[in-house]
C-alpha positions in Angstrom: 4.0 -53.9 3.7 5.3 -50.7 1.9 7.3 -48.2 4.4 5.9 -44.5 5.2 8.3 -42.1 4.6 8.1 -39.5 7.9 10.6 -36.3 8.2 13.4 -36.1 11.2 10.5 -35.8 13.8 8.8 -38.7 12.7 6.3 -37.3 11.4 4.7 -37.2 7.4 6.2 -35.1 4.8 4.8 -32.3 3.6 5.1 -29.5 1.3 7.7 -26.7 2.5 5.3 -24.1 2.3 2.7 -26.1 4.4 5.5 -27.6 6.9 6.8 -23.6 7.6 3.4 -21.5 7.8 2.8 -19.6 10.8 -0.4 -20.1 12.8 -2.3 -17.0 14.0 -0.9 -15.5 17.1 -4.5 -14.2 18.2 -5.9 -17.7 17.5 -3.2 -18.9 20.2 -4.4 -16.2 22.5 -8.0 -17.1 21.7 -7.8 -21.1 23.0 -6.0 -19.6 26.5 -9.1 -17.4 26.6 -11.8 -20.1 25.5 -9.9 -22.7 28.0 -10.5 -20.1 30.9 -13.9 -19.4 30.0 -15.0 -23.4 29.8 -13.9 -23.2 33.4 -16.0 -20.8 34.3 -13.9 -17.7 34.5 -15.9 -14.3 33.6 -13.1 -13.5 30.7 -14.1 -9.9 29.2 -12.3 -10.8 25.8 -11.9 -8.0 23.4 -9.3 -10.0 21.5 -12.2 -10.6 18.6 -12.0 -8.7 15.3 -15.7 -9.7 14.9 -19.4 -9.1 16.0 -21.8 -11.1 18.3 -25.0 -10.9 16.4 -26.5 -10.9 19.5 -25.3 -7.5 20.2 -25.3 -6.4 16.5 -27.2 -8.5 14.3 -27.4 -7.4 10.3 -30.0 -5.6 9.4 -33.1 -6.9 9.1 -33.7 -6.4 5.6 -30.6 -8.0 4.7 -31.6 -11.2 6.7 -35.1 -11.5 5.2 -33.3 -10.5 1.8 -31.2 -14.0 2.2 -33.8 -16.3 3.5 -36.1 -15.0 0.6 -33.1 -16.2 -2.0 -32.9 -19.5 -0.6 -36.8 -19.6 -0.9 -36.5 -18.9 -4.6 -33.7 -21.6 -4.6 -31.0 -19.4 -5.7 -28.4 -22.1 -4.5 -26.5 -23.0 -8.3 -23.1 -21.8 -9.2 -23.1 -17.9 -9.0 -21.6 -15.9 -12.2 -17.6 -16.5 -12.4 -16.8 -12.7 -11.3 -20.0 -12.4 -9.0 -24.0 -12.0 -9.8 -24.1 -8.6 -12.3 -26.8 -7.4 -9.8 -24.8 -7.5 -7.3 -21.7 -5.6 -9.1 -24.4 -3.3 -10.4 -25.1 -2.3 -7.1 -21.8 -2.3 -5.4 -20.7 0.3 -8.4 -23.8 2.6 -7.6 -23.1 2.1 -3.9 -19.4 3.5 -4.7 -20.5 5.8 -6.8 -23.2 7.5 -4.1 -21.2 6.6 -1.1 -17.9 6.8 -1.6 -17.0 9.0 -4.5 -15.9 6.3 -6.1 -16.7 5.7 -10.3 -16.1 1.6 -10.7 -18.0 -0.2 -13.8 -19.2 -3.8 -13.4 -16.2 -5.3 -15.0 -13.9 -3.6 -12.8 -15.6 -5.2 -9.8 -15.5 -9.0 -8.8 -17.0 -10.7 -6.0 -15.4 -13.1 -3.9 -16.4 -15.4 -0.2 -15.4 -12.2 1.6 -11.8 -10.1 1.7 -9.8 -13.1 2.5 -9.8 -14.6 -0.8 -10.0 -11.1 -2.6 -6.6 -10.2 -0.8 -4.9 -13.4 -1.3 -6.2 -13.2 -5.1 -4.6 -10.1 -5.3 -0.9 -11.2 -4.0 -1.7 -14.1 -6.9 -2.2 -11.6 -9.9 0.2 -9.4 -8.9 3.4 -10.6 -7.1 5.5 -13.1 -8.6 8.1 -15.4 -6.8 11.0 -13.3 -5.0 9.2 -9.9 -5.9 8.9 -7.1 -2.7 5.7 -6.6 -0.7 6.2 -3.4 1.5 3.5 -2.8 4.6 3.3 -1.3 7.8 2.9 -3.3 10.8 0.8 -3.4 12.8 -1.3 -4.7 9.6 -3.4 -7.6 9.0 -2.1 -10.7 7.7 0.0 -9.3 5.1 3.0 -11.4 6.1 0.9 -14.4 5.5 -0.1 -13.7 2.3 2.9 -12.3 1.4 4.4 -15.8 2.6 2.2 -17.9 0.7 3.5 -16.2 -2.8 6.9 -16.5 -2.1 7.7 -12.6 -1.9 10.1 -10.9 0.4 8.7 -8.8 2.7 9.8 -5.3 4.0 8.0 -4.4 7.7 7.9 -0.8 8.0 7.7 -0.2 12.2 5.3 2.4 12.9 4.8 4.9 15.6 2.3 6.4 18.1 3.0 9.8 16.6 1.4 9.1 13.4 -1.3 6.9 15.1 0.2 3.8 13.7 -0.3 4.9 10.1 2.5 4.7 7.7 4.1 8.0 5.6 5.9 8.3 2.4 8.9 8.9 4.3 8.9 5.6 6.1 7.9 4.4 2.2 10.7 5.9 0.5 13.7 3.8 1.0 12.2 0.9 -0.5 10.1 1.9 -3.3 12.7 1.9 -6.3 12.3 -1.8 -4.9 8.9 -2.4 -4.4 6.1 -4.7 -6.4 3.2 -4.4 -4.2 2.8 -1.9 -1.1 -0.5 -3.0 1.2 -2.0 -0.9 3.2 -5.2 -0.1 4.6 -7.1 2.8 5.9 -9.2 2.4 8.5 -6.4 0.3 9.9 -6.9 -3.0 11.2 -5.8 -3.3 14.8 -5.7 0.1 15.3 -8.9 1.7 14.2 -6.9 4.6 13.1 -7.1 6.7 9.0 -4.9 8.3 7.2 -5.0 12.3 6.9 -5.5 13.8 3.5 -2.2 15.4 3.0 -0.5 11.7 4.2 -1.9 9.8 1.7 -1.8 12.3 -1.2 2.3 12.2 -0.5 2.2 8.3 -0.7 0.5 8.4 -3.9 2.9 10.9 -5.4 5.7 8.6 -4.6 4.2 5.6 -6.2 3.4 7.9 -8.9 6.5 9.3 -9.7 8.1 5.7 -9.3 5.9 4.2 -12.0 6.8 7.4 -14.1 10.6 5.6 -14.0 9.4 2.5 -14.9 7.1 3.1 -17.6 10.3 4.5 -18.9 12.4 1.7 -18.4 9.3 -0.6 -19.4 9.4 -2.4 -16.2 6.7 -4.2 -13.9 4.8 -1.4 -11.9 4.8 -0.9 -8.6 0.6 -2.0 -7.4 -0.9 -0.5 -4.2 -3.4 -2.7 -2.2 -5.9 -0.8 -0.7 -7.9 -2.3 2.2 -10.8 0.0 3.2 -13.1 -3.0 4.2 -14.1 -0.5 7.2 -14.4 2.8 5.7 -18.0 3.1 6.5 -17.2 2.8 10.3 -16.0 5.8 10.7 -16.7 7.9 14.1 -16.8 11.9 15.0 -14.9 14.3 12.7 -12.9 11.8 10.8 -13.5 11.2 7.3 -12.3 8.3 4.9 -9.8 8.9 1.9 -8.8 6.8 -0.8 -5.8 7.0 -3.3 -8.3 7.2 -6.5 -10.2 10.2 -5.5 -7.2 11.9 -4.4 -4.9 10.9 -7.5 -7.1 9.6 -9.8 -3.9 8.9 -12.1 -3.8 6.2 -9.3 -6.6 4.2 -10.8 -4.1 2.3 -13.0 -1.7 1.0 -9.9 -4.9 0.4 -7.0 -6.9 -2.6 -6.1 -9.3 -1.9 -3.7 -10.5 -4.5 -0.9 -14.2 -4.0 0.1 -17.0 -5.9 1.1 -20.3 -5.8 3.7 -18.2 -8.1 6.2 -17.9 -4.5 8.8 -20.4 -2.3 7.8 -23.6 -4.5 7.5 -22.0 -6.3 11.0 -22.1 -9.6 8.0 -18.7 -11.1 9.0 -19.9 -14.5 8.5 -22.4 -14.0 5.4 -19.2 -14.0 3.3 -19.7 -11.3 0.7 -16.5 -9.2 -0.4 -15.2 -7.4 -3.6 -12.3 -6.5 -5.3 -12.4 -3.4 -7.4 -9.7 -1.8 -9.7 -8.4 -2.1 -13.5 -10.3 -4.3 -15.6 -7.3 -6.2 -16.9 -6.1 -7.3 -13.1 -9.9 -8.0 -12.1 -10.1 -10.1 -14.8 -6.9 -11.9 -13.9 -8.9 -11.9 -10.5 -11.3 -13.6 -10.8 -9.9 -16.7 -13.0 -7.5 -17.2 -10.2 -10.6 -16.9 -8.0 -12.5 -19.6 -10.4 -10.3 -22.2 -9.8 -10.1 -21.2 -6.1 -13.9 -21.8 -6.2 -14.0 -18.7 -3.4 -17.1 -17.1 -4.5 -19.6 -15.7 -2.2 -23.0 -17.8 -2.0 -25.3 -17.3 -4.6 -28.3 -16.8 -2.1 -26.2 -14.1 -0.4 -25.0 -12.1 -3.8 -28.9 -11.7 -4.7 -29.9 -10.6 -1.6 -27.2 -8.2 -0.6 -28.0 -6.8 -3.8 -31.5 -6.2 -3.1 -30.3 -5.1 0.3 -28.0 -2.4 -1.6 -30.2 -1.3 -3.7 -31.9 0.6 -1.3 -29.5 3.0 0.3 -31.7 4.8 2.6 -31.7 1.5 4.8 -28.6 1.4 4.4 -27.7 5.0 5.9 -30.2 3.8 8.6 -28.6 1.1 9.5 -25.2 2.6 9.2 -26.2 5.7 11.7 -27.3 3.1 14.0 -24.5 0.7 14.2 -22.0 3.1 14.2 -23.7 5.2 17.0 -23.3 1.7 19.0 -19.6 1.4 18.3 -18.5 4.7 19.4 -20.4 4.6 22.5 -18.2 1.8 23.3 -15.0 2.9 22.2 -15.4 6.5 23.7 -16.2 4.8 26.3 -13.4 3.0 26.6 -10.5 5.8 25.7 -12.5 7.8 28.3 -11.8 4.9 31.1 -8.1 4.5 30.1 -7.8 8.4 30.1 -9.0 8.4 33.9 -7.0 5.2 34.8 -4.4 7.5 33.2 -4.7 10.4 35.4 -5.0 8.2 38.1 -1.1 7.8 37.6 -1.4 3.9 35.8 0.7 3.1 32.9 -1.6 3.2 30.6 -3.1 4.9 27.9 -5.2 4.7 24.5 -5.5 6.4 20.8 -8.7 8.4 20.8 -11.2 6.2 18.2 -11.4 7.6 14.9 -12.8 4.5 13.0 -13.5 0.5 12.8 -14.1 -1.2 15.8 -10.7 -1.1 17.3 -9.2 1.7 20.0 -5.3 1.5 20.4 -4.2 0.9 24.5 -1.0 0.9 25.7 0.3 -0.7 29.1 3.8 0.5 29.6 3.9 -2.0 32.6 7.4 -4.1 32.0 9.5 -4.2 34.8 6.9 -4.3 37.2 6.3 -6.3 40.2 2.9 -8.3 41.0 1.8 -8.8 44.4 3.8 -12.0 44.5 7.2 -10.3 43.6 7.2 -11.6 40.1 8.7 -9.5 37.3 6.4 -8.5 34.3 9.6 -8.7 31.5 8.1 -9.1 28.6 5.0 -8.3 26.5 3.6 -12.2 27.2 3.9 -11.6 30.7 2.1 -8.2 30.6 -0.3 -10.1 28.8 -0.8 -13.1 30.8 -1.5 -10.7 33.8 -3.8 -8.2 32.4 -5.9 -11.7 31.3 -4.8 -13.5 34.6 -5.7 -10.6 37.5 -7.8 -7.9 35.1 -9.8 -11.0 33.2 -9.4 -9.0 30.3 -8.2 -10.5 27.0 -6.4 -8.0 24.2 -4.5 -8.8 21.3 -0.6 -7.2 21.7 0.9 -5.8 18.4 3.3 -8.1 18.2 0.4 -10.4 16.9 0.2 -8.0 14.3 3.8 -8.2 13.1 5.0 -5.1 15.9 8.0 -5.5 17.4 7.7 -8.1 20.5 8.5 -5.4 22.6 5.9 -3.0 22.0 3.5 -2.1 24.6 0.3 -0.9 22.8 -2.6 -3.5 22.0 -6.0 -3.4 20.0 -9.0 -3.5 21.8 -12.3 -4.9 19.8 -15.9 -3.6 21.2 -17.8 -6.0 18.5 -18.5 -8.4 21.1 -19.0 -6.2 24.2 -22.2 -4.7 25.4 -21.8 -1.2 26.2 -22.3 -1.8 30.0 -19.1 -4.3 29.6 -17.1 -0.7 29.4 -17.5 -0.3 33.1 -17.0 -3.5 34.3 -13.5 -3.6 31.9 -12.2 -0.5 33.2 -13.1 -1.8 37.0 -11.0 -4.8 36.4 -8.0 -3.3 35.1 -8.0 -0.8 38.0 -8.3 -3.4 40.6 -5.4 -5.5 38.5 -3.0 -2.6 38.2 -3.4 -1.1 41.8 -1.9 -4.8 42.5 1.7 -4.1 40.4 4.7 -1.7 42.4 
């Protein structure tokens, strides 16, 4: 009988890079949540970076658009770098949309913005190079992880709304191989101004300017606008190649219809930039096998081509989000004046609004101490039965107080009955 090698805990051995990753913090959060809700606990959990297609459902159109392709039994391999109809219409969608002049081979099509980003980290970051991003970001320390790359955390602030500057950038851009960010940010629901992002894109500019002298590797920019169609009021969306179009050469866009068609779970994202690192792209996304259904890529082409449903549906679904999320910065802003520690971001875009509860170091009604972020946590779920996802869980400091609340799951008379709950919960603490 042969022996089974096992590790010091007795256990099987496995890669290093599989025994070391991380598991999501919000998943964690997510099984307390689901465990209270099984025993039938009324949880209001905005801890969710998704939608209930109950609440909003993709568009029609879209829907009949996929059941149609299955009908026609468009279920074979899809094209290597994504069905040319459907890169035909994601190009005149930029194009019309979003200012935005990509051809067909700069574009690829992947399973969603998961395998687009981590494709990205593959063609462009080697073993031991530098990823810079903000936190709170998305999953950038993961991916950065998984390719072997040192990572640089630049902390943000409140006073820029959580959105990095080419100050904070500076320092470590002579050093850099990839910076990542994204704009609307993911958990904060917050853009970049104009002038902000023009500055960034000067420094990376003026950078590469010193390596192309020195003939060195450039320094790439990630650019994750899978939300820039969400956004609310006055704000609008920038991007680096419209501002700096000399930026074209160093950005690889994330995109896809996973936010602004409400199609989180139809899996259809794209990747759009210069051809040669598209092309790199998707051969590392070949032999991933990551592409996005074949039945979907028709159909969300159809969908696409037709851009005054499109602006319907957009006008629609994003006059359902901001109801929610105005109505939620409204709530905190009176809970606010009411003299609670708390307070939010007003919305600008996405389905996120930024709340803070400046609460450690108070008491609950049973004398306990709220010392950390966990416990502030654990009470605002415990007493409030309100679940939210803390910064830290974004790769913040564990001591930051400010959280992202999600409203894709929420019905808009959910606002009132969160709000209630946090009031009754906080009038508890001294």
């Amino acid at each position: 009988m042969s022996a089974t090698l096992l590790d010091k805990n007795n256990d099987l051995i496995v890669s290093k890079l599989a025994e070391n990753i991380i598991g999501s913090e919000i998943i964690k959060l997510a099984a307390e949540v689901n465990e209270k809700i099984k025993k039938g606990e009324k949880i209001y959990n905005l801890t969710i970076g998704d939608f209930n297609p109950k609440v909003f459902p993709i568009p029609a159109e879209l829907k009949q658009a996929i059941i149609a392709a299955y009908e026609d039994d468009q279920t074979n391999y899809p094209a290597a770098d994504g069905m040319l109809e459907l890169r035909q219409a994601v190009s005149k969608l930029l194009k019309e949309r979003g200012n935005l002049d990509f051809k067909t081979d700069e574009i690829v099509i992947a399973g969603g913005a998961r395998p687009i980003i981590y494709a990205i980290f593959r063609a462009l970051v080697d073993a031991g190079d530098t990823v810079v991003f903000p936190v709170p970001s998305w999953n950038n320390n993961h991916y950065t992880y998984l390719n072997n790359a040192k990572q640089v955390l630049l902390e943000t602030s409140p006073s820029t709304n959580f959105m990095p500057t080419a100050a904070d950038l500076k320092p470590h851009i002579s050093s850099a191989n990839l910076i990542a960010l994204c704009s609307p940010l993911n958990p904060t629901g917050t853009t970049f101004r104009k002038k902000d992002l023009e500055e960034i894109c000067d420094l990376i500019l003026a950078e590469n300017s010193l390596r192309a002298v020195k003939g060195t590797k450039p320094v790439y920019l990630m650019y994750d606008q899978i939300y820039w169609a969400l956004t609310h009021g006055v704000t609008k969306h920038y991007d680096p190649v419209s501002l700096r179009p000399e930026m074209k050469n160093y950005t690889v866009f994330v995109d896809g219809i996973s936010k602004s068609l409400a199609a989180t779970g139809v899996r259809v994202g794209w990747a759009m930039g210069p051809k040669k690192i598209i092309e790199k792209i998707k051969l590392i996304l070949t032999h991933v096998g990551a592409w996005a259904p074949k039945a979907e890529q028709v159909a969300t082409a159809t969908y696409l081509n037709n851009l005054e449903n499109y602006d319907t549906f957009l006008g629609d679904i994003k006059t359902k989000i901001n109801d929610r999320l105005v109505g939620f910065y409204k709530g905190f802003q009176s809970l606010k004046t009411e003299g609670f520690h708390v307070d939010a971001i007003a919305p600008e875009a996405a389905i996120y609004l930024t709340v803070q509860f400046a609460l450690h170091g108070q008491k609950t009604s049973d004398g306990k101490v709220l010392k950390t972020t966990q416990d502030v946590t654990k009470y605002i779920l415990d007493e409030g039965k309100v679940a939210l996802v803390p910064f830290y869980a974004f790769g913040a400091s564990p001591d930051s107080n400010w959280y992202r609340l999600s409203v894709g799951t929420c019905k808009l008379e959910d606002v009132e009955g969160v709000i209630g709950n946090l009031r009754l919960a906080l009038k508890k603490l001294s």
